[in-house]
N, CA, C and O atoms as a GROMACS GRO file, in nm:
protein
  460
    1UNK      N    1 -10.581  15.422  12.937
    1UNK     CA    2 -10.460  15.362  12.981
    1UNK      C    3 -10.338  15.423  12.920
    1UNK      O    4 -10.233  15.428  12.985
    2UNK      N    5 -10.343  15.458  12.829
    2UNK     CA    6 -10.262  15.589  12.762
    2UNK      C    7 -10.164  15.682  12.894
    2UNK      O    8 -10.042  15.689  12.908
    3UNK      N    9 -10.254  15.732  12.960
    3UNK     CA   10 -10.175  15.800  13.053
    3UNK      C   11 -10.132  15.736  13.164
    3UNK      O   12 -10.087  15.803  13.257
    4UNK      N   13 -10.137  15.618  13.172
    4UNK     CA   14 -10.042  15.550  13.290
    4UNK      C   15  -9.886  15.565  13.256
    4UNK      O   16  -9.815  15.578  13.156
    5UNK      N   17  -9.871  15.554  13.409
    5UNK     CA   18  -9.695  15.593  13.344
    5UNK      C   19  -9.634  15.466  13.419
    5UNK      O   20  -9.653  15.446  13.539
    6UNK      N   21  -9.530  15.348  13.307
    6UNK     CA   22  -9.445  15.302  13.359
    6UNK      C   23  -9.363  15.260  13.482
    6UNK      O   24  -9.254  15.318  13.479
    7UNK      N   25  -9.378  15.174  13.599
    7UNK     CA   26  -9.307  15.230  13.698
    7UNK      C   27  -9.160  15.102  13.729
    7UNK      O   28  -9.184  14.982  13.714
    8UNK      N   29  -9.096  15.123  13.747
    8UNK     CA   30  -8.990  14.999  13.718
    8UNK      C   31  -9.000  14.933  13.829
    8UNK      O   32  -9.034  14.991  13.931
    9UNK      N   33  -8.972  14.804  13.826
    9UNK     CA   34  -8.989  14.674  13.917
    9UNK      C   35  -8.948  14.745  14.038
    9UNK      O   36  -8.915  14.863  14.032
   10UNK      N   37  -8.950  14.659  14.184
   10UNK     CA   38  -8.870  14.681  14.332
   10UNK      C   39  -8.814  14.591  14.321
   10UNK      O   40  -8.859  14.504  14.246
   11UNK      N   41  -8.701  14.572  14.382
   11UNK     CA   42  -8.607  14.435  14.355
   11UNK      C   43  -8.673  14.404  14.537
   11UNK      O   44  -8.700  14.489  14.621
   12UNK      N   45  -8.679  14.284  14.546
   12UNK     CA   46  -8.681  14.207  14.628
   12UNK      C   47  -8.630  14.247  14.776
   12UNK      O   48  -8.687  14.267  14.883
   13UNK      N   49  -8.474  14.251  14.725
   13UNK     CA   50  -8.366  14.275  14.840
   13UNK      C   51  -8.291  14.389  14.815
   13UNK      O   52  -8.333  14.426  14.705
   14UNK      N   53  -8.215  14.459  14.846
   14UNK     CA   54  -8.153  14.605  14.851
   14UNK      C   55  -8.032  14.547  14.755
   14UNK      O   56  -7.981  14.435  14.758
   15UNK      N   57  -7.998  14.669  14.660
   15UNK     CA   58  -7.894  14.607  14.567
   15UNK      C   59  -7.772  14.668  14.604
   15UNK      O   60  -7.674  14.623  14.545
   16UNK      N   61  -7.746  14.777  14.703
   16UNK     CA   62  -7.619  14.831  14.734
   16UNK      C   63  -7.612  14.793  14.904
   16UNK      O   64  -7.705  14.800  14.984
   17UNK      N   65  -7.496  14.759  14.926
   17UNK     CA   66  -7.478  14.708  15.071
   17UNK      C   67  -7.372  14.807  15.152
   17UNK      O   68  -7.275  14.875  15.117
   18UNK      N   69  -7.432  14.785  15.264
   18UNK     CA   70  -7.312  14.893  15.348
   18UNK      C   71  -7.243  14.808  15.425
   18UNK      O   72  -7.275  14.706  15.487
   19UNK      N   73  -7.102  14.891  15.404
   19UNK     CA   74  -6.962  14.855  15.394
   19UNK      C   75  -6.993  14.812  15.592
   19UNK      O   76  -7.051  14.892  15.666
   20UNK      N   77  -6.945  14.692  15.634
   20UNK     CA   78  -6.965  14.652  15.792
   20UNK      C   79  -6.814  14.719  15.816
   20UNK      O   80  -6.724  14.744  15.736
   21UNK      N   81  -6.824  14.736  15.959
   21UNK     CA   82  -6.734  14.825  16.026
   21UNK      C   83  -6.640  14.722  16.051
   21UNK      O   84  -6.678  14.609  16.081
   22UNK      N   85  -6.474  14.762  16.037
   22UNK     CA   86  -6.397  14.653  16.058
   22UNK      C   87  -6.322  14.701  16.181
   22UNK      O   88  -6.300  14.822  16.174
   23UNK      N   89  -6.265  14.628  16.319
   23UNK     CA   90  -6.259  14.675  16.398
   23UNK      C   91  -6.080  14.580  16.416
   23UNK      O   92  -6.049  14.461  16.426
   24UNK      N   93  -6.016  14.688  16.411
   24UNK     CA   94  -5.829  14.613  16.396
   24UNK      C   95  -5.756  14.656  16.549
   24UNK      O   96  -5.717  14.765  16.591
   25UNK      N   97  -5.755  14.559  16.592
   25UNK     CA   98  -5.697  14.561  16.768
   25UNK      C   99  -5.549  14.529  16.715
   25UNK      O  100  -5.524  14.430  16.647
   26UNK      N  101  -5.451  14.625  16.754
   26UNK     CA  102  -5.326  14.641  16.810
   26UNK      C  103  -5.290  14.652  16.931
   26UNK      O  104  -5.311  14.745  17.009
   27UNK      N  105  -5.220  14.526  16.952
   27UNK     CA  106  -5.171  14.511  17.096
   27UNK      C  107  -4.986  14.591  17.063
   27UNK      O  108  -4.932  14.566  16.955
   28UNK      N  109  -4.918  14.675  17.163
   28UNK     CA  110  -4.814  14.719  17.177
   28UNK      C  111  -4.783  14.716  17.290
   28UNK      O  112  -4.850  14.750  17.386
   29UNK      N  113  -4.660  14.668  17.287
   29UNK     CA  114  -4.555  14.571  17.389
   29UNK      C  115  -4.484  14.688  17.395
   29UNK      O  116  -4.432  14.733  17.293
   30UNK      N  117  -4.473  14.764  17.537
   30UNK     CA  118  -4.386  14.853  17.586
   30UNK      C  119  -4.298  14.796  17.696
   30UNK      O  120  -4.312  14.733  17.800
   31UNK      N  121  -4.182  14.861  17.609
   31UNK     CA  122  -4.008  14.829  17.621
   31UNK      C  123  -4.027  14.901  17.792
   31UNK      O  124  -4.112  14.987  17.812
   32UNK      N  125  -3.943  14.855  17.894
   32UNK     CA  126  -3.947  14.937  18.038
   32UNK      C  127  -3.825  15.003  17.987
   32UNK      O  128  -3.731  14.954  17.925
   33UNK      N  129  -3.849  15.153  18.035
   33UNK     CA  130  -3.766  15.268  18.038
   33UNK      C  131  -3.614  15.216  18.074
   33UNK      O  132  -3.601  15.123  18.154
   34UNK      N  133  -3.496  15.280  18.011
   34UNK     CA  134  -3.368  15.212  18.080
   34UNK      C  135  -3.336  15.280  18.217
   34UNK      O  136  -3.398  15.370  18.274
   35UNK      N  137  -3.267  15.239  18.240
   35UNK     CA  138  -3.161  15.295  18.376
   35UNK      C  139  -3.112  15.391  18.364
   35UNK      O  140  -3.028  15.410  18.276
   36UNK      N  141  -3.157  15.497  18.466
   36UNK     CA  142  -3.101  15.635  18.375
   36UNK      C  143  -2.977  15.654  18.484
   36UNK      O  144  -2.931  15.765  18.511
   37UNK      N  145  -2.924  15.515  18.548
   37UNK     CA  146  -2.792  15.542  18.666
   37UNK      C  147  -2.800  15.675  18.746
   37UNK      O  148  -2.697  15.742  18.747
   38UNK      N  149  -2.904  15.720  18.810
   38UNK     CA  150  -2.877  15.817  18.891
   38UNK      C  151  -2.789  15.782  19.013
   38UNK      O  152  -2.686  15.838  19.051
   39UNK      N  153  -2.846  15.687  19.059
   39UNK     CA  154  -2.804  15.674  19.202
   39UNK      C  155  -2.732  15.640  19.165
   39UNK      O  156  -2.759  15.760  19.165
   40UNK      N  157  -2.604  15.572  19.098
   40UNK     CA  158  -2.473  15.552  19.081
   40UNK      C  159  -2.366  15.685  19.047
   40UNK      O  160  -2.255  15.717  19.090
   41UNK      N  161  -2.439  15.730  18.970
   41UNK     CA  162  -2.424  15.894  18.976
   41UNK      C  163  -2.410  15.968  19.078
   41UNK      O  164  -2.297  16.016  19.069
   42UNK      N  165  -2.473  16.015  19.193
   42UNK     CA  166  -2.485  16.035  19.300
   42UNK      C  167  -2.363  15.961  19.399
   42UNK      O  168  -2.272  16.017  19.462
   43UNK      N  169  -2.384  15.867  19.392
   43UNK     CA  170  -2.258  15.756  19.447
   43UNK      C  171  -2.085  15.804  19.369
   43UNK      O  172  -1.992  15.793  19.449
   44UNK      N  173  -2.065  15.828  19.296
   44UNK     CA  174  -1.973  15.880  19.237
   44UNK      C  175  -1.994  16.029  19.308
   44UNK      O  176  -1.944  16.046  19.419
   45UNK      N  177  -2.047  16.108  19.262
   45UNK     CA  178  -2.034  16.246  19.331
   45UNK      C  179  -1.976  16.294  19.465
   45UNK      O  180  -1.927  16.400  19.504
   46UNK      N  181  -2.006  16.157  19.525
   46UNK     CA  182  -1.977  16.133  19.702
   46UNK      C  183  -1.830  16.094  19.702
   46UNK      O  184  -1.766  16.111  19.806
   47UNK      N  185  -1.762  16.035  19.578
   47UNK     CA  186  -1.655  15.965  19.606
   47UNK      C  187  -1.564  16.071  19.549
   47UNK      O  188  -1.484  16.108  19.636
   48UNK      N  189  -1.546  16.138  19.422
   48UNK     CA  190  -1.522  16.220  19.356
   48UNK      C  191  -1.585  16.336  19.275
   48UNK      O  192  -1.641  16.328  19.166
   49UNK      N  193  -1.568  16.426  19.339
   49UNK     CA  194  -1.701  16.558  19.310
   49UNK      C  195  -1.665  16.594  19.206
   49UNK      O  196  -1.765  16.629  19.144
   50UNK      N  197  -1.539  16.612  19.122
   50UNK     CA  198  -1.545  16.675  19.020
   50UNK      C  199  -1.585  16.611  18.891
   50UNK      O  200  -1.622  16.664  18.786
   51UNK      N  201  -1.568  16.465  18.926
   51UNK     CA  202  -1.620  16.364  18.783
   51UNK      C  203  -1.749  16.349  18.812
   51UNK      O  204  -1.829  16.349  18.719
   52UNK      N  205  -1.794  16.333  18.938
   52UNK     CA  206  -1.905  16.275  19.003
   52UNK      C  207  -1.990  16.358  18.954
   52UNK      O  208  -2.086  16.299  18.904
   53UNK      N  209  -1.997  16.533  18.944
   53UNK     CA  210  -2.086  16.558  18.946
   53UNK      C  211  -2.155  16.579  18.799
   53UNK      O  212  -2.275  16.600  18.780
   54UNK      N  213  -2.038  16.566  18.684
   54UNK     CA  214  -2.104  16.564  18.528
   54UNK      C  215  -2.159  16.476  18.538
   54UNK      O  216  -2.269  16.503  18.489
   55UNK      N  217  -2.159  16.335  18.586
   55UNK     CA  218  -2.218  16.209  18.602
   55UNK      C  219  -2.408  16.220  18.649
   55UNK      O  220  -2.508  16.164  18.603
   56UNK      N  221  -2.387  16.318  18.758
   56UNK     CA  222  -2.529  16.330  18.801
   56UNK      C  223  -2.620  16.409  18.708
   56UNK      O  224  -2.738  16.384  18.687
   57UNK      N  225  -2.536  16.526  18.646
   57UNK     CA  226  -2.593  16.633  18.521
   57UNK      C  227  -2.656  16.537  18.389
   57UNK      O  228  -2.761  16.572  18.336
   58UNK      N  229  -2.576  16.405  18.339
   58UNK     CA  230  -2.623  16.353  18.270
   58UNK      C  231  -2.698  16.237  18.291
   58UNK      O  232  -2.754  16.195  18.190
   59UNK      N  233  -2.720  16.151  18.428
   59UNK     CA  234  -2.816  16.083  18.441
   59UNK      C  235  -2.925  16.176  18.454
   59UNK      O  236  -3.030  16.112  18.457
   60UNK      N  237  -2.948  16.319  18.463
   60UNK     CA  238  -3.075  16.372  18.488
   60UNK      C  239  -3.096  16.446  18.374
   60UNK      O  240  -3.202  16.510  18.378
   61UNK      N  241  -3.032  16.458  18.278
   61UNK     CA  242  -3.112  16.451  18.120
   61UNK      C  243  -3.142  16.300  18.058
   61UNK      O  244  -3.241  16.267  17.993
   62UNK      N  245  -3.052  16.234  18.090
   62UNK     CA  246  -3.144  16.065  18.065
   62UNK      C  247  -3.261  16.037  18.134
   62UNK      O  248  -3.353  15.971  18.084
   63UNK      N  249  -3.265  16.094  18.274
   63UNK     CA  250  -3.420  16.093  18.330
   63UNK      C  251  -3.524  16.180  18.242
   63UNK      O  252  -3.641  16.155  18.214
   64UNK      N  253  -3.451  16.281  18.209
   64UNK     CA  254  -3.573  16.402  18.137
   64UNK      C  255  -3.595  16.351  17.989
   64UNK      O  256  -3.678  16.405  17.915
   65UNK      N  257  -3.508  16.234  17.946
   65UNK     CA  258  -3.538  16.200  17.805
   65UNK      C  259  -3.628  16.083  17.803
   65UNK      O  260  -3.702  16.063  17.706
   66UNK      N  261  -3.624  15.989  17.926
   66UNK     CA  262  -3.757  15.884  17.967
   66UNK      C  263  -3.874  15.950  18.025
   66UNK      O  264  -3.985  15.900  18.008
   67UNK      N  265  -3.857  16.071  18.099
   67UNK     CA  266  -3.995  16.135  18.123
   67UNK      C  267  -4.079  16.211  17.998
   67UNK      O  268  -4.201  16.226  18.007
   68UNK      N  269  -4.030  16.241  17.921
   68UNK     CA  270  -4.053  16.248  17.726
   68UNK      C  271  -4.072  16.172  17.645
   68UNK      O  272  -4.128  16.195  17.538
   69UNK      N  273  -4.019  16.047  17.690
   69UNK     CA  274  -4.055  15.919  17.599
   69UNK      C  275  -3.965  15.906  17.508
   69UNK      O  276  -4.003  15.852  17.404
   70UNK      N  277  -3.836  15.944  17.514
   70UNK     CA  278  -3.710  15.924  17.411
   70UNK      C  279  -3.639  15.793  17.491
   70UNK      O  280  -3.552  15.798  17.579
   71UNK      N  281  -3.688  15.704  17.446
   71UNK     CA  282  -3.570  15.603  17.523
   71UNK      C  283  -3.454  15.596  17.456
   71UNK      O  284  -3.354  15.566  17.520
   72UNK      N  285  -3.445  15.618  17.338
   72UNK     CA  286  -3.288  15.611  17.245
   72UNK      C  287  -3.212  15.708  17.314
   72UNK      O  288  -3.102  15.678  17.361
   73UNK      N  289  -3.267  15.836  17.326
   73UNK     CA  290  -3.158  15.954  17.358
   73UNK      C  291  -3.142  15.914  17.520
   73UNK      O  292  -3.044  15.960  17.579
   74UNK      N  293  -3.237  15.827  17.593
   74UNK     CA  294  -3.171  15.836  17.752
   74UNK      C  295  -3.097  15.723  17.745
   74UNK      O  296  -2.989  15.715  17.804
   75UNK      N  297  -3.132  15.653  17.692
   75UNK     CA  298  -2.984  15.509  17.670
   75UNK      C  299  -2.877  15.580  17.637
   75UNK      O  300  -2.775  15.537  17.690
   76UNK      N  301  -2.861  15.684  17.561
   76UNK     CA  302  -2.752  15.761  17.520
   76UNK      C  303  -2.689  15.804  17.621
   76UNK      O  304  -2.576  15.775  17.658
   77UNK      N  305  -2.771  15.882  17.671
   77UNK     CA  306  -2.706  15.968  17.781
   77UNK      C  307  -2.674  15.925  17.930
   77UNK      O  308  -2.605  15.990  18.008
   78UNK      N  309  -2.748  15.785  17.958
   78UNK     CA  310  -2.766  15.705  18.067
   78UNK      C  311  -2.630  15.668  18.043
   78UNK      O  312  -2.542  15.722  18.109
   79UNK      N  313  -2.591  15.549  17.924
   79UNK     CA  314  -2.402  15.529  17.931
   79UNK      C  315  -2.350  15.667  17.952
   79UNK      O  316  -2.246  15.644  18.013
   80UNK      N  317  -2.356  15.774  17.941
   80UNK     CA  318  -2.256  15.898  17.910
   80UNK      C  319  -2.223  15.869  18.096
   80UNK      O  320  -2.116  15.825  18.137
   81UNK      N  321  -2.335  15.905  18.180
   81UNK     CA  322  -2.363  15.895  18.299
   81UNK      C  323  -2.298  15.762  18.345
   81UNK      O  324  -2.231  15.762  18.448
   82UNK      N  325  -2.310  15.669  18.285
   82UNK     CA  326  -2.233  15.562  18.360
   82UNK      C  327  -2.100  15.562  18.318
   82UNK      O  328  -2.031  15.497  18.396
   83UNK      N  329  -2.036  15.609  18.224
   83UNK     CA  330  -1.892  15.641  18.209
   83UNK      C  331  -1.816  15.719  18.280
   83UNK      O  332  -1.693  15.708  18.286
   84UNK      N  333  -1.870  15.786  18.325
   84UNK     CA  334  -1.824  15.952  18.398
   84UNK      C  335  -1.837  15.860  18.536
   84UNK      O  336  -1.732  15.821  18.587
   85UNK      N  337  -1.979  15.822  18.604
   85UNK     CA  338  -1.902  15.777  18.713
   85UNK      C  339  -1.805  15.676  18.740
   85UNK      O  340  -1.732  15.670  18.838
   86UNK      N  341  -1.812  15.583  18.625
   86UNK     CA  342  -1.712  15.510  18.646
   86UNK      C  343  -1.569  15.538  18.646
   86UNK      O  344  -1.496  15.464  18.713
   87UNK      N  345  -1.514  15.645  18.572
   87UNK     CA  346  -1.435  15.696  18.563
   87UNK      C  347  -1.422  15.792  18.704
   87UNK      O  348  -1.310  15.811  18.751
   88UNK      N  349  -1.529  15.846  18.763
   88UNK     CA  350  -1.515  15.888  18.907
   88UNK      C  351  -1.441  15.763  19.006
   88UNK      O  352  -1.370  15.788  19.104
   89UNK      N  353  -1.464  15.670  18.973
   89UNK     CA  354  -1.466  15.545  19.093
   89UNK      C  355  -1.332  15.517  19.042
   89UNK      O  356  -1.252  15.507  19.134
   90UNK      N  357  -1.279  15.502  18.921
   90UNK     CA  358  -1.141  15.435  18.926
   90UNK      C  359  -1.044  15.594  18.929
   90UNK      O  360  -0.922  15.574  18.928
   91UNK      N  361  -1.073  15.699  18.930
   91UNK     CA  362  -1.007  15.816  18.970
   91UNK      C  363  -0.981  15.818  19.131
   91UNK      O  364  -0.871  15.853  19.174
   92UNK      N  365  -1.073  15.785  19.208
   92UNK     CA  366  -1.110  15.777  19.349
   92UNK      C  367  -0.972  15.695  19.445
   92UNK      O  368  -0.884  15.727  19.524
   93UNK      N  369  -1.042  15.528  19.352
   93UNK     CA  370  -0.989  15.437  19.412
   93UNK      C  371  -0.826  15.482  19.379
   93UNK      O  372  -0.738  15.480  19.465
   94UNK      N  373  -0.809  15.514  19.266
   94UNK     CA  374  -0.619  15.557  19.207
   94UNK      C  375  -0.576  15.632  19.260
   94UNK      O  376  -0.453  15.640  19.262
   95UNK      N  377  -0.664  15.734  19.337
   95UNK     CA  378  -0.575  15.821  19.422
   95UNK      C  379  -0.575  15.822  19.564
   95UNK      O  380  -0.526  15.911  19.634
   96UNK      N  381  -0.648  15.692  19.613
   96UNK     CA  382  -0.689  15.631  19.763
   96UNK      C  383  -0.495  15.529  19.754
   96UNK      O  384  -0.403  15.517  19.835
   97UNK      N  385  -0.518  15.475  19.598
   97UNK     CA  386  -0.354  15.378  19.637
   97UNK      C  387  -0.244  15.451  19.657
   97UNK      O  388  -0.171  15.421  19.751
   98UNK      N  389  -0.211  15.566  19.568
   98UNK     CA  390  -0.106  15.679  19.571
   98UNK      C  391  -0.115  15.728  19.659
   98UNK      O  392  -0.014  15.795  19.680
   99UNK      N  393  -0.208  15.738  19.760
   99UNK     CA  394  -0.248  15.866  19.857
   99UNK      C  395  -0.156  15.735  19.965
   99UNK      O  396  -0.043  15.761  20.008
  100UNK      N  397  -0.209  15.630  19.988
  100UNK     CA  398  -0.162  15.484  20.072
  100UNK      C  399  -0.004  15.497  20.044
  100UNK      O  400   0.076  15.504  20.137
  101UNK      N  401   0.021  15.498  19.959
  101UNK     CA  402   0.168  15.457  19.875
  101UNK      C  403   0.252  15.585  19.929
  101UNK      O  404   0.341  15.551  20.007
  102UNK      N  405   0.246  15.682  19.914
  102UNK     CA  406   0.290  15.815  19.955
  102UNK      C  407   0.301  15.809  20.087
  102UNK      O  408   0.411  15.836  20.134
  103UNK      N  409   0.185  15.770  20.183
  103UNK     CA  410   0.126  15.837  20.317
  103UNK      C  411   0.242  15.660  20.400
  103UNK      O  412   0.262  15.642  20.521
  104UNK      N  413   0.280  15.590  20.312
  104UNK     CA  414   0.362  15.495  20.371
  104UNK      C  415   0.496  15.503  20.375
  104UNK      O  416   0.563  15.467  20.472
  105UNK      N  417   0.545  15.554  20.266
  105UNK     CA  418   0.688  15.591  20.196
  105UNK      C  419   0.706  15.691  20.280
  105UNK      O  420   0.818  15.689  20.332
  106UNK      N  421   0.595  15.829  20.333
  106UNK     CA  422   0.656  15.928  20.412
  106UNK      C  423   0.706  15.901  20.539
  106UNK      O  424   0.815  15.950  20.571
  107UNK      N  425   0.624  15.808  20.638
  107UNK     CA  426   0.621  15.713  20.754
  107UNK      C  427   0.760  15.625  20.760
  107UNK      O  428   0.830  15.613  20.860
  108UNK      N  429   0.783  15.564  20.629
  108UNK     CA  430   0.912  15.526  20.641
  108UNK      C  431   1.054  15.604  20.642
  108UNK      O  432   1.165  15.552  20.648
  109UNK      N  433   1.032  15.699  20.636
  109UNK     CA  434   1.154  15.796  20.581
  109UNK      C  435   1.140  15.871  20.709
  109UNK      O  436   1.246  15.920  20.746
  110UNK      N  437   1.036  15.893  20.787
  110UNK     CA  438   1.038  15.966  20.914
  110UNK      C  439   1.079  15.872  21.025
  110UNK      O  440   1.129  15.906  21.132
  111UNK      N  441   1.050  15.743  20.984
  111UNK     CA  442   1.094  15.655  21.116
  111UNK      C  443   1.230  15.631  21.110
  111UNK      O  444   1.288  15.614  21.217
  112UNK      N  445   1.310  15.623  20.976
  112UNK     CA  446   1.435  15.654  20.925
  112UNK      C  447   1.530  15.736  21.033
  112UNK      O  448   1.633  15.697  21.089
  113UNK      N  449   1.466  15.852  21.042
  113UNK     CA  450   1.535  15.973  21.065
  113UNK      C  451   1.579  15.990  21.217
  113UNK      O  452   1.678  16.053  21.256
  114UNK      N  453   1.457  15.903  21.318
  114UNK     CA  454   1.478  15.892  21.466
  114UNK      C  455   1.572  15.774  21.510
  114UNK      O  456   1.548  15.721  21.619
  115UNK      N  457   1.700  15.720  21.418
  115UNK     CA  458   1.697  15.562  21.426
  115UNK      C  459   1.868  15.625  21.412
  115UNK      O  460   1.963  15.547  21.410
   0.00000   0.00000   0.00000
């Protein structure tokens, strides 16, 4: 019995445990893209081409900055676009009253002249 050799207990149950898989669900709430005002853009262009048409140049980098997924920079550039046409529309309408105002004052001064 001399040469038996020692053999240490089995434990029962396993003494190191594996780590269970933890499984973390994130739900993300996507913001809808802004208004990148084209068609108001466009609509300005029709009324006044020379404001109108920076208006359309920058609603279509606000489109190219929501087709990229920058919504900060197309909100940016979407107002730039809605400033410009708006500024097309009250350029438009201001020179539709002067154009009225003029095109009446001349009418009067010609009916003047046959009298």
């Amino acid at each position: 019995m001399a040469d038996e050799k020692k053999v240490a207990p089995v434990p029962a149950y396993p003494q190191t445990y594996a780590a269970q898989p933890v499984v973390i669900q994130q739900y993300v709430v996507a913001a809808p893209p802004p208004a990148t005002n084209v068609l108001l853009s466009w609509l300005a262009c029709a009324f006044c081409f020379p404001l109108g048409i920076v208006a359309v140049l920058k609603a279509n980098e606000a489109d190219r900055c929501v087709q990229r997924g920058d919504y900060q920079k197309a909100r940016q550039k979407a107002q730039v676009a809605r400033w410009w046409a708006t500024a097309a529309f009250i350029t438009f309408f201001t020179l539709m009253v002067l154009g009225g105002v003029a095109f009446g004052v001349f009418f009067y001064f010609v009916s003047q002249i046959g009298d």
